[in-house]
C-alpha positions as CSV (number, residue, x, y, z in Angstrom):
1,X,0.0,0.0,0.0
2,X,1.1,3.7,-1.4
3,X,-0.3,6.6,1.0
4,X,-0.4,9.9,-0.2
5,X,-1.4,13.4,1.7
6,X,-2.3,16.1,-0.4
7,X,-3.2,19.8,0.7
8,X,-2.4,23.3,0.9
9,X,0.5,24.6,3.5
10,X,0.2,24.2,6.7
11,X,-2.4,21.3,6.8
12,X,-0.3,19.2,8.4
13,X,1.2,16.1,5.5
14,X,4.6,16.2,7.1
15,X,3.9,16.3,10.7
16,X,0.5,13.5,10.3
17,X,2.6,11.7,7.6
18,X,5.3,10.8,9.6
19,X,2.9,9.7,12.4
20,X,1.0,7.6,10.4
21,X,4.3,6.1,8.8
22,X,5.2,5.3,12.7
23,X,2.2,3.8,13.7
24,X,1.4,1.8,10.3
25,X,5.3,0.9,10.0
26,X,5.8,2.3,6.4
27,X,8.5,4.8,5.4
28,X,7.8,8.4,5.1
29,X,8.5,10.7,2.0
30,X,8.6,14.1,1.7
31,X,8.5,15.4,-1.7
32,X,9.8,18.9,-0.9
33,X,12.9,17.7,0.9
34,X,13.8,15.3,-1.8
35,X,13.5,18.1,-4.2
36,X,16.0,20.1,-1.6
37,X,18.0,17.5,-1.8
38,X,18.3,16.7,-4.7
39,X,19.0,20.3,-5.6
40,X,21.3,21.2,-2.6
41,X,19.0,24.0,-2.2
42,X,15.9,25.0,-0.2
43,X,12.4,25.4,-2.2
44,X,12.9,28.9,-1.8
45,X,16.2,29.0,-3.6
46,X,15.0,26.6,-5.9
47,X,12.4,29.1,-6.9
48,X,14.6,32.3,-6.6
49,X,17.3,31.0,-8.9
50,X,15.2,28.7,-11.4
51,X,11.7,30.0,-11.2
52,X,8.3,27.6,-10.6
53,X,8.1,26.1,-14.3
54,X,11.5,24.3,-13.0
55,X,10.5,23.4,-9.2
56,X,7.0,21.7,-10.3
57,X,9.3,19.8,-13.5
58,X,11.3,18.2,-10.7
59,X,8.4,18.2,-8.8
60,X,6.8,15.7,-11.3
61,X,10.0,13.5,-11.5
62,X,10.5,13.2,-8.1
63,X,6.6,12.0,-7.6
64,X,7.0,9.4,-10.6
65,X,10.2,8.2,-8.7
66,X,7.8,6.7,-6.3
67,X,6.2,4.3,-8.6
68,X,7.5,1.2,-7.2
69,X,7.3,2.2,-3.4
70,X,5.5,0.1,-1.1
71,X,4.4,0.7,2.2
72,X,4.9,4.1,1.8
73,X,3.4,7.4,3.3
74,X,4.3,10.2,0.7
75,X,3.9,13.7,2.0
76,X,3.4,15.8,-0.9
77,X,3.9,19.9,-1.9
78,X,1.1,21.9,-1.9
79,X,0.5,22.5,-5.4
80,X,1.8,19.1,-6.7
81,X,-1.9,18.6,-7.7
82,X,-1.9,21.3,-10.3
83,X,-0.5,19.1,-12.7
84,X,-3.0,17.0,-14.1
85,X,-0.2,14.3,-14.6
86,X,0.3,14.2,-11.6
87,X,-3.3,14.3,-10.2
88,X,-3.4,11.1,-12.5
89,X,-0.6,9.1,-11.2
90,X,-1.7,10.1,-7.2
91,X,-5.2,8.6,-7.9
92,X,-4.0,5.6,-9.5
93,X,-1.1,4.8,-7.3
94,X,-2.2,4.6,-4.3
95,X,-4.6,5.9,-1.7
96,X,-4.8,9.4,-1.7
97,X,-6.0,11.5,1.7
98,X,-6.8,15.5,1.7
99,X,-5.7,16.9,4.2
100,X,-7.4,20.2,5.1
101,X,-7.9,23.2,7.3
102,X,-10.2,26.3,7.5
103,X,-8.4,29.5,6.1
104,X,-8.0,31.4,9.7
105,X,-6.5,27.9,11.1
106,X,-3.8,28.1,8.2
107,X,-2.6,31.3,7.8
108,X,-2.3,30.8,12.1
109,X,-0.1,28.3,11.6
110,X,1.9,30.1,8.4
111,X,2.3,32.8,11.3
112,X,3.9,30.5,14.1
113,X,5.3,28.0,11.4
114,X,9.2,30.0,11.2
115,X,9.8,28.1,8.1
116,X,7.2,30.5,6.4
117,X,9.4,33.1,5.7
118,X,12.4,30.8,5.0
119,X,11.5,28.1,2.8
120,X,8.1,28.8,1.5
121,X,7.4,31.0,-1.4
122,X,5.3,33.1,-1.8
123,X,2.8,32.0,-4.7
124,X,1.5,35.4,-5.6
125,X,2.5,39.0,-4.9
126,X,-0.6,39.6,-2.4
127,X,0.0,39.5,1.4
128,X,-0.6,36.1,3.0
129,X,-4.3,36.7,3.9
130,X,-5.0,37.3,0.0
131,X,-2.4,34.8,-0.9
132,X,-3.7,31.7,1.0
133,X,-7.8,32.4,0.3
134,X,-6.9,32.5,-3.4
135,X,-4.7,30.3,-3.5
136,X,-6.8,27.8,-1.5
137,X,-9.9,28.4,-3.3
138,X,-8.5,27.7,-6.6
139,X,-7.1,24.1,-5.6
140,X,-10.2,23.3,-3.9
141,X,-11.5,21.7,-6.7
142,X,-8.3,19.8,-7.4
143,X,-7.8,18.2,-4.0
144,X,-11.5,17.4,-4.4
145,X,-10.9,15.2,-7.4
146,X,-7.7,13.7,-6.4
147,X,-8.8,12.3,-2.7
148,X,-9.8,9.4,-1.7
149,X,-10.4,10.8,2.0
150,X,-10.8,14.1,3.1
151,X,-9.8,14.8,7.0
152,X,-10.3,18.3,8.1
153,X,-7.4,19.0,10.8
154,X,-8.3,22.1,11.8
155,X,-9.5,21.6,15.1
156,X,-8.3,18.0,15.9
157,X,-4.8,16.9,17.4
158,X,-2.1,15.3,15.2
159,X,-3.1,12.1,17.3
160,X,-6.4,12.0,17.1
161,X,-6.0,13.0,12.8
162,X,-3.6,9.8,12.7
163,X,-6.5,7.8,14.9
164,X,-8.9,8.8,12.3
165,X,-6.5,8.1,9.5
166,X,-6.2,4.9,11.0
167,X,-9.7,4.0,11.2
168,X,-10.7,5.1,7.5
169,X,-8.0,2.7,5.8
170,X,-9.0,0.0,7.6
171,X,-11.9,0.5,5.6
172,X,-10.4,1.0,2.5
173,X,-8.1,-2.0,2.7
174,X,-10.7,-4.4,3.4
């Protein structure tokens, strides 16, 4: 079994994903930090000195990479879904979970996250507010179509997300 988490920043796929990976004994992936390191750079950089068109292009390698993992929880970028390649190969490669939050609960945790500022882009030249409704708004629709499961972890604890993650694919792997 392949496991991927999909969702906008700060909705918790690296935090849950490695959880998850603990307590179902899989290993964890992180798209992002393979892209860093296969770069030698952060995202940021990344972007900075070879723009988006070049991030999502490794983006898309690094996610094909995973075809042959098993037993794998794959924590994936943010925007990985707006390639509809991609979208395609999520869906039929494993089972795919959107993880969510309400906009105020995000752009709370972009605020006490101090990677923010380091290592996330910004995607648009609006303030964060702006940014993160839009940006959300528009990939709605594309988490929507990708997921298997949709978990909302606004208001629940990493713990209790992982319990509930826990419970819905024992429904899915029977």
């Amino acid at each position: 079994m392949k496991i991927f988490l999909i969702g906008y920043r700060c909705t918790g796929k690296t935090t849950i994903g490695k959880m998850i990976a603990r307590r179902l004994n899989f290993n964890f992936i992180d798209t992002d930090h393979l892209i860093e390191k296969h770069l030698g750079l952060t995202i940021l950089e990344i972007i900075e000195k070879q723009g988006w068109g070049k991030f999502r292009q490794i983006e898309k390698q690094i996610l094909l990479d995973t075809k042959n993992n098993i037993n794998t929880i794959i924590s994936t970028g943010g925007g990985i879904i707006i390639d509809r390649d991609n979208q395609q190969f999520i869906k039929k490669n494993g089972v795919c979970i959107w993880l969510y939050a309400d906009i105020q609960t995000i752009i709370a945790r972009l605020n006490y996250d101090n990677k923010t500022l380091s290592l996330r882009p910004a995607l648009t030249n609006k303030d964060l507010v702006e940014e993160t409704n839009e940006i959300v708004k528009k990939r709605i629709p594309l988490y929507k179509t990708t997921s298997h499961i949709k978990i909302d972890t606004s208001f629940n604890t990493p713990e209790e997300i992982v319990n509930i993650i826990d419970r819905r694919l024992k429904n899915v792997r029977q």
